[in-house]
SERO-4910 file (N, C-alpha, C, O; in steps of 0.05 Angstrom, whole numbers):
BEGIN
 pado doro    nc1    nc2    nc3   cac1   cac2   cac3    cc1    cc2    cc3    oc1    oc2    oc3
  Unk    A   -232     79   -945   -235     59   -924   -212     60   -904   -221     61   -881
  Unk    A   -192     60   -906   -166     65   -892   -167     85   -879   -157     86   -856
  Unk    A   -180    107   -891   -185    134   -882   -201    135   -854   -193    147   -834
  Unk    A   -225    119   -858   -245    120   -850   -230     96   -816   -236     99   -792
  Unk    A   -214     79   -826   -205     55   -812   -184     73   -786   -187     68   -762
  Unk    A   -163     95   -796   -154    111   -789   -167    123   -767   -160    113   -745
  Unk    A   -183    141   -766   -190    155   -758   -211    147   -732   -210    161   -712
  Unk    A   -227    129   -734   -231    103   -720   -204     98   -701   -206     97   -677
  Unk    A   -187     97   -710   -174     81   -681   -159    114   -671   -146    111   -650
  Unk    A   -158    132   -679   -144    157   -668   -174    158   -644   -170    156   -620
  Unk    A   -200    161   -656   -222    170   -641   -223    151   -615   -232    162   -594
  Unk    A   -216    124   -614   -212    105   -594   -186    119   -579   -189    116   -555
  Unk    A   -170    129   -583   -150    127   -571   -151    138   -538   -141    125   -520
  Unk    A   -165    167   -534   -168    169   -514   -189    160   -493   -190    168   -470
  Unk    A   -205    143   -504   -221    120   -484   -196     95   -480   -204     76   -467
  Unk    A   -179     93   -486   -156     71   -477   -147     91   -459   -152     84   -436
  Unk    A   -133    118   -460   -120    124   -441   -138    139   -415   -128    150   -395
  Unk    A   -162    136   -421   -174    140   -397   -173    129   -375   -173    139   -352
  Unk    A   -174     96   -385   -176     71   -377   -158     66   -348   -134     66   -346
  Unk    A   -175     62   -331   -170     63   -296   -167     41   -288   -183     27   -299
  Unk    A   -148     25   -268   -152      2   -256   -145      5   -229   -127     20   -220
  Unk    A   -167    -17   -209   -153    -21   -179   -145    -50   -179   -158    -66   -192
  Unk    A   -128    -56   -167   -110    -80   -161   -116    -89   -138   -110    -73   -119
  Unk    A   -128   -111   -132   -133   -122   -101   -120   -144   -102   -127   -164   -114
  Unk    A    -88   -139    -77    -71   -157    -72    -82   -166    -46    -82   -155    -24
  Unk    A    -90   -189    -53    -97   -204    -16    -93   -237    -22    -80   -249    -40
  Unk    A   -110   -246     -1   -103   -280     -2   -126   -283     -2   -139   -269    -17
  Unk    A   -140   -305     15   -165   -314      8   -188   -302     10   -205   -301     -7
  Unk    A   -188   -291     34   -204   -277     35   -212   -258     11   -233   -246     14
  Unk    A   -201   -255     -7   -205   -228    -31   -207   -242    -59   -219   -234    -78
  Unk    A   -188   -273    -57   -196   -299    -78   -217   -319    -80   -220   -337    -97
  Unk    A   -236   -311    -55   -253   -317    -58   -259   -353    -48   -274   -370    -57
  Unk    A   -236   -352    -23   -235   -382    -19   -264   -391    -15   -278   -375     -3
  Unk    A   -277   -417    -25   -290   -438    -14   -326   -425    -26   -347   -436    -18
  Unk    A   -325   -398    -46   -348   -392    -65   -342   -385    -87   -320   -377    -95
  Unk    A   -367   -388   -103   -355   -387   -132   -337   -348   -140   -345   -326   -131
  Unk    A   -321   -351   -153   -304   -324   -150   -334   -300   -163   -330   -277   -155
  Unk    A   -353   -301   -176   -373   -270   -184   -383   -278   -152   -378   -257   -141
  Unk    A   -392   -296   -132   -403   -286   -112   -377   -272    -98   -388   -258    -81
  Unk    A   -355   -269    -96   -343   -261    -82   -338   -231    -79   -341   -217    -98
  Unk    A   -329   -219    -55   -329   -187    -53   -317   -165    -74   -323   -141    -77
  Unk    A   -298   -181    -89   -280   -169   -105   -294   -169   -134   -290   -150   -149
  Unk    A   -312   -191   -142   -330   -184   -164   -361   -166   -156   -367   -147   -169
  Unk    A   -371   -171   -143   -383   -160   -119   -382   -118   -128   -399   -104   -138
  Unk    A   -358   -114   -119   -339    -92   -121   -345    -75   -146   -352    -52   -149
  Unk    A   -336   -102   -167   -336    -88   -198   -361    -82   -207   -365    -61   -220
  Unk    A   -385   -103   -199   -413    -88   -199   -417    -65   -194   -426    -49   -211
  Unk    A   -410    -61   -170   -417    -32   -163   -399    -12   -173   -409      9   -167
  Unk    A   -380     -9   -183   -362     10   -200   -385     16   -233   -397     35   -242
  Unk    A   -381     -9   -240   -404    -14   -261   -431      7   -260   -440     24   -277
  Unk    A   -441     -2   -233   -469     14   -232   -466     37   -233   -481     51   -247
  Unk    A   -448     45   -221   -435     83   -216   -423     90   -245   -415    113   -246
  Unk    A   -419     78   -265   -412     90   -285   -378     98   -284   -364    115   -294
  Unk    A   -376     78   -267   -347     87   -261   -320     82   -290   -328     72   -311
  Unk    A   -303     87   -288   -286     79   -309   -268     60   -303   -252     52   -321
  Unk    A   -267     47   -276   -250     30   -264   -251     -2   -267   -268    -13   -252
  Unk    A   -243    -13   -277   -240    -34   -280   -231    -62   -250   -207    -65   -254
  Unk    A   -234    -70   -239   -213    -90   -215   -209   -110   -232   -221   -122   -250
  Unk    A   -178   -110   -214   -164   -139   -228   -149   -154   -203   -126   -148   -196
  Unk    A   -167   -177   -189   -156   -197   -178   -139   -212   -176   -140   -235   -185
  Unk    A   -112   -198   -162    -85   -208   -157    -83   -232   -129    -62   -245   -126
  Unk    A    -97   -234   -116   -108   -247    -95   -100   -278    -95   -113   -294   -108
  Unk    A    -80   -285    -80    -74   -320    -82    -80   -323    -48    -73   -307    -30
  Unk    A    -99   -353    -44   -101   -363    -25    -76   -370    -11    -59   -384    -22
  Unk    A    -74   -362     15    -54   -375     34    -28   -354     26     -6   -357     37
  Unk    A    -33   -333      9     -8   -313     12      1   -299     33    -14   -299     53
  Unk    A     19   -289     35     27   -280     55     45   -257     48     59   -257     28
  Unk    A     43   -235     68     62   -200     63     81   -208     44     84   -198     22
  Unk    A     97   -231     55    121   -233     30    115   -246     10    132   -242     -8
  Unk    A     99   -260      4     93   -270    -27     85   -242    -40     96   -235    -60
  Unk    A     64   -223    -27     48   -201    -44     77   -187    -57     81   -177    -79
  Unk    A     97   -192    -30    126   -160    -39    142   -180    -64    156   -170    -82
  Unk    A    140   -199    -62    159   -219    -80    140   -220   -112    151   -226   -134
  Unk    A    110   -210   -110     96   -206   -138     91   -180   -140     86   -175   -163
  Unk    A     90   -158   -123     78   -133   -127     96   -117   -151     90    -95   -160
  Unk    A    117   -133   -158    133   -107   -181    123   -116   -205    116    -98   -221
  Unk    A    119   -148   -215    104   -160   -233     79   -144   -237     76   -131   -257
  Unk    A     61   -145   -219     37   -140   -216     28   -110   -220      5   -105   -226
  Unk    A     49    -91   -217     50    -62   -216     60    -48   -252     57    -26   -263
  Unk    A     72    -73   -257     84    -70   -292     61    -85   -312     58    -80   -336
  Unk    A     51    -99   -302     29   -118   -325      5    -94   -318     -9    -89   -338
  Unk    A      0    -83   -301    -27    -61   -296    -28    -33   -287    -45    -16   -280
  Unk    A     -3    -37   -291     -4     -3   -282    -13      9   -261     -1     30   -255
  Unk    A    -39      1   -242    -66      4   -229    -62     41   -213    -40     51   -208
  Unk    A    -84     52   -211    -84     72   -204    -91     76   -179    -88     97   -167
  Unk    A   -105     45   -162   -109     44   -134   -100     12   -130   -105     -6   -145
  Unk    A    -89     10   -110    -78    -15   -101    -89    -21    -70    -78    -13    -50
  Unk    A   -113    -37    -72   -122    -54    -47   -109    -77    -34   -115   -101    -37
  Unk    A    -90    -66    -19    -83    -83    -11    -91    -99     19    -98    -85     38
  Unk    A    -91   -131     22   -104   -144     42    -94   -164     38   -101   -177     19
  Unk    A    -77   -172     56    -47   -187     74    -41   -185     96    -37   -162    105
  Unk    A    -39   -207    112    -38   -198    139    -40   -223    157    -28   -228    178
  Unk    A    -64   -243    139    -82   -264    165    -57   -284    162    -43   -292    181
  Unk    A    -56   -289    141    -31   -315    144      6   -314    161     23   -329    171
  Unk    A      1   -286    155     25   -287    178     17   -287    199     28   -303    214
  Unk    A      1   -276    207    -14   -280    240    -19   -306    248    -14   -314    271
  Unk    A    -31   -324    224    -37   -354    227    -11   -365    230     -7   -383    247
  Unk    A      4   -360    219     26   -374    227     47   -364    249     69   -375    252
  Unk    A     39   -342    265     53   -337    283     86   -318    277    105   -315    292
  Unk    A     80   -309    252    108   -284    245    109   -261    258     91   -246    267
  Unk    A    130   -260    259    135   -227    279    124   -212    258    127   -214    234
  Unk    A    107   -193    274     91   -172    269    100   -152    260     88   -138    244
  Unk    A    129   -147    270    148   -130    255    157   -138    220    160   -126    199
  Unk    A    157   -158    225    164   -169    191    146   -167    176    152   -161    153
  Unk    A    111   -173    185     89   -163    171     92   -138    164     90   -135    140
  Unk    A     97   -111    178     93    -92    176    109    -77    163    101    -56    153
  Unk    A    134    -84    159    160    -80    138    147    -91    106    145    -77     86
  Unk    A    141   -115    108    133   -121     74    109   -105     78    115    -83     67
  Unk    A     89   -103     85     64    -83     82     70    -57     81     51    -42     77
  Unk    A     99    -43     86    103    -18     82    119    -17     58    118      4     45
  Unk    A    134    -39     50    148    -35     21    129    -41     -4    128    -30    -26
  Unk    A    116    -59      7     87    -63    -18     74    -36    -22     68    -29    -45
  Unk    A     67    -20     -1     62      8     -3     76     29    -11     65     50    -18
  Unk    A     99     25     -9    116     47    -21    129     38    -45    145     52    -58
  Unk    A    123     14    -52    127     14    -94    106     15   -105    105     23   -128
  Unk    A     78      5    -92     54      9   -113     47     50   -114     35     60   -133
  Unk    A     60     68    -86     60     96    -89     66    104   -118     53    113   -136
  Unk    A    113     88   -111    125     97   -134    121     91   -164    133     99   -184
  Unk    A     99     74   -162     92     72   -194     62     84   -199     45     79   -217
  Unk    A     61    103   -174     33    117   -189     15    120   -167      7    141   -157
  Unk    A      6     91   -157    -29     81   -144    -27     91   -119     -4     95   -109
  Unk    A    -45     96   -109    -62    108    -89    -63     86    -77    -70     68    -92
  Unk    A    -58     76    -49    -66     52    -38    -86     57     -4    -88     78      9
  Unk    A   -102     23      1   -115     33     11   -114     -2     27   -124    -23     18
  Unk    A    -98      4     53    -89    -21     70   -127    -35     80   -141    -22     95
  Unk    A   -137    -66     67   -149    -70     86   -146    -91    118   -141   -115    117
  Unk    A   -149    -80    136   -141    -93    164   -156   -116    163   -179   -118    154
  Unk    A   -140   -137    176   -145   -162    181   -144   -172    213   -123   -164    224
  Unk    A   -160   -186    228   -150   -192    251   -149   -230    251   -161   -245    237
  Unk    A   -138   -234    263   -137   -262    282   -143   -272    300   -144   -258    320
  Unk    A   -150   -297    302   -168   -307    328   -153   -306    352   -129   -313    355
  Unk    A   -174   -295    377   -163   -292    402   -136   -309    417   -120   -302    435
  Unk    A   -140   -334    402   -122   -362    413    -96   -343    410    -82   -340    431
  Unk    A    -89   -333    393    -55   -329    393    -53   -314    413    -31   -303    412
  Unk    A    -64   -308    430    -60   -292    459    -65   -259    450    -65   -251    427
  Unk    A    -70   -242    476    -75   -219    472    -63   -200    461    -70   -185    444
  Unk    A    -34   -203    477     -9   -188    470      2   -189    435     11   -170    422
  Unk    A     -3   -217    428      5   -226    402    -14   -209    386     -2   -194    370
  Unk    A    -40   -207    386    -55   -211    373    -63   -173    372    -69   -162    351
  Unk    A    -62   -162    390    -59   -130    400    -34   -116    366    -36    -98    349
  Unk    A     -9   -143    377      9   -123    363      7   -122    329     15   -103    314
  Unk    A     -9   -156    320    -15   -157    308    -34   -132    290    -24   -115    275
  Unk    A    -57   -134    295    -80   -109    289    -65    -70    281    -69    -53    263
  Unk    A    -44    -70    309    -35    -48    312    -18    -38    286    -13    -14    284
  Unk    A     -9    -59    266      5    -59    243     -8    -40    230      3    -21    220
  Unk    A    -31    -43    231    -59    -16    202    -49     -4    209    -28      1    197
  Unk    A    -55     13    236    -67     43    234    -35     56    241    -28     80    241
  Unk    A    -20     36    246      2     50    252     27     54    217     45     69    210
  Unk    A     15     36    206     28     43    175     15     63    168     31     81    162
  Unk    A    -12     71    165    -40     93    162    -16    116    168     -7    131    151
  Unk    A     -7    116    196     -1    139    210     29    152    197     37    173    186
  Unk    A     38    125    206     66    131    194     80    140    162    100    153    158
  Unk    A     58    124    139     61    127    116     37    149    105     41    159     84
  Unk    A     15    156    118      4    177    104    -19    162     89    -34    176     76
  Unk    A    -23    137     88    -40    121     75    -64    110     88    -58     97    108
  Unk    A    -89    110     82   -116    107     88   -116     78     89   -105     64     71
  Unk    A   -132     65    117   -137     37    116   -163     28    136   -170     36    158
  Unk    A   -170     12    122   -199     10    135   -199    -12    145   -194    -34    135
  Unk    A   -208     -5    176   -218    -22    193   -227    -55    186   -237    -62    164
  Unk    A   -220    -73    209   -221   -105    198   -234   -111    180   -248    -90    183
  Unk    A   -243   -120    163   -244   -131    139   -274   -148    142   -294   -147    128
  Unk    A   -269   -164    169   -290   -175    168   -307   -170    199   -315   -184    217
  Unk    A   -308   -142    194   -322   -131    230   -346   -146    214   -347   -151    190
  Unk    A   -370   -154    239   -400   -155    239   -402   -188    230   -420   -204    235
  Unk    A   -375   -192    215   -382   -220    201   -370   -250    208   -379   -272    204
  Unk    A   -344   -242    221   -330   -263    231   -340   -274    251   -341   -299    251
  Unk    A   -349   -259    273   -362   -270    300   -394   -286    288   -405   -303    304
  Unk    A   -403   -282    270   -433   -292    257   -431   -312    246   -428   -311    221
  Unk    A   -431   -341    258   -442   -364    247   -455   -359    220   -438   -358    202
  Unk    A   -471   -357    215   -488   -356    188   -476   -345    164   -483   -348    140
  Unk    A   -449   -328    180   -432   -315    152   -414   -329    139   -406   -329    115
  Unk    A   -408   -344    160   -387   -362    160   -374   -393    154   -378   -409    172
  Unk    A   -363   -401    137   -354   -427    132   -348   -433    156   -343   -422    177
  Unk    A   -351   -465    142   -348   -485    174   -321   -485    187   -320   -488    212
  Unk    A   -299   -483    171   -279   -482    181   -275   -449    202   -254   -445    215
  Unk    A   -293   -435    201   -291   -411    219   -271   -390    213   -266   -376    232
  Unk    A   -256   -386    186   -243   -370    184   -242   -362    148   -223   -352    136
  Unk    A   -265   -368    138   -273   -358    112   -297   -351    109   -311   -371    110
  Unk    A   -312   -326    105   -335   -321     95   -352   -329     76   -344   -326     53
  Unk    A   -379   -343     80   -396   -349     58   -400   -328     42   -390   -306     43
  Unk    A   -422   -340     22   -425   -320      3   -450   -300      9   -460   -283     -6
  Unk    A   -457   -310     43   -479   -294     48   -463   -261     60   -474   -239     60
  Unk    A   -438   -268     69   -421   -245     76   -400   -230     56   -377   -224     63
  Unk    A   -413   -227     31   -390   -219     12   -414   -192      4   -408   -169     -2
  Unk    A   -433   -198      4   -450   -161     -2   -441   -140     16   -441   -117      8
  Unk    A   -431   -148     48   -433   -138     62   -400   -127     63   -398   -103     67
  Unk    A   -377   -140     60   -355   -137     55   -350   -112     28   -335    -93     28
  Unk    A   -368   -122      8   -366   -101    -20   -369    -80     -5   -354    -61     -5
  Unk    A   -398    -83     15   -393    -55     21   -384    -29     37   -383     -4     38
  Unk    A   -379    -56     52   -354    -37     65   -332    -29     59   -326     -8     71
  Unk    A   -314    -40     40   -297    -35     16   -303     -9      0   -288      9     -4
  Unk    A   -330    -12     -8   -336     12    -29   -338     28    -12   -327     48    -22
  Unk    A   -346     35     14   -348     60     23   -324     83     29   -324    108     27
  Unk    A   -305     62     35   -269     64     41   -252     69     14   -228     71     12
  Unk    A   -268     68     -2   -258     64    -27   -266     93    -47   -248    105    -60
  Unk    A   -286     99    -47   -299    118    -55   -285    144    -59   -286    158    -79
  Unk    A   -270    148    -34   -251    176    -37   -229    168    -46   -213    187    -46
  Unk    A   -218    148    -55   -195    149    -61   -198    150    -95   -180    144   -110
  Unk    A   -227    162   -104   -229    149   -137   -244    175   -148   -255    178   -170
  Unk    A   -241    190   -129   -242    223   -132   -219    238   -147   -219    262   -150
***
């Protein structure tokens, strides 16, 4: 029996070390503010890993109302409890909402990227924009943060987050800056498409 008990957990052993995870550090948008969290994009997500037979697991690091520096002030926690082999990261709107230099967003969004590298993961920036009100210039330099970390760090990041959906009443909570749950199929999949090569 011991024998038998033995050998049983040696035969498990390399399905544990197979064992894949992606980490999606964001704020509400990714926590799923204001629907229940399986309608949301991030469970959404794991479905479809699921269906594909994938080996990847997601694990929702995602706190409402975070911001670049809360993610850099948890990402070493978060990088030691999971190890993760891809790190989604999506941070961005609350500093914009609150009007932070764009430079300081883009500094914690490049150090969050260069410790989730050094412990392994593959990361994959998603872009966030902000409403026109903060002016053009603000709001220009804002956006310009993605593709210019993309460029600068060598790291893949996909386009706003919520193209097709933010401007659409029907997608949208009343407060106008959270997606219903009628816009979270549509978010998975644009995620999974951006996502796909990085799990090659």
């Amino acid at each position: 029996m011991i024998r038998f008990l033995f050998a049983l957990i040696v035969s498990l052993m390399p399905m544990t070390a197979l064992a894949k995870s992606i980490v999606v550090l964001g704020d509400s948008i990714s926590a799923g503010y204001g629907i229940e969290v399986k309608q949301g994009w991030v469970a959404l997500l794991q479905n479809k890993l699921s269906q594909a037979d994938s080996p990847y697991e997601v694990i929702n690091a995602s706190i409402s109302g975070d911001t670049t520096a809360g993610g850099l002030a948890r990402i070493d926690k978060i990088l030691a409890a999971h190890k993760p082999d891809v790190v989604l990261v999506e941070l961005g709107a609350n500093d914009g909402l609150r009007g932070l230099p764009p430079k300081l967003m883009k500094d914690n969004l490049a150090e969050i990227t260069q410790r989730a590298r050094n412990a392994g993961a593959k990361v994959l920036l998603l872009s966030m924009r902000i409403p026109p009100n903060y002016g053009k210039r603000y709001t220009e330099m804002f956006y310009d943060v993605y593709p210019q970390l993309s460029k600068e760090l060598g790291v893949p990041y996909m386009p706003f987050i919520l193209e097709d959906v933010a401007l659409v009443k029907e997608l949208m909570q009343p407060d106008g800056l959270h997606p219903n749950a009628k816009a979270q199929p549509m978010i998975a999949d644009k995620v999974w498409e951006h996502l796909q090569s990085l799990l090659k």
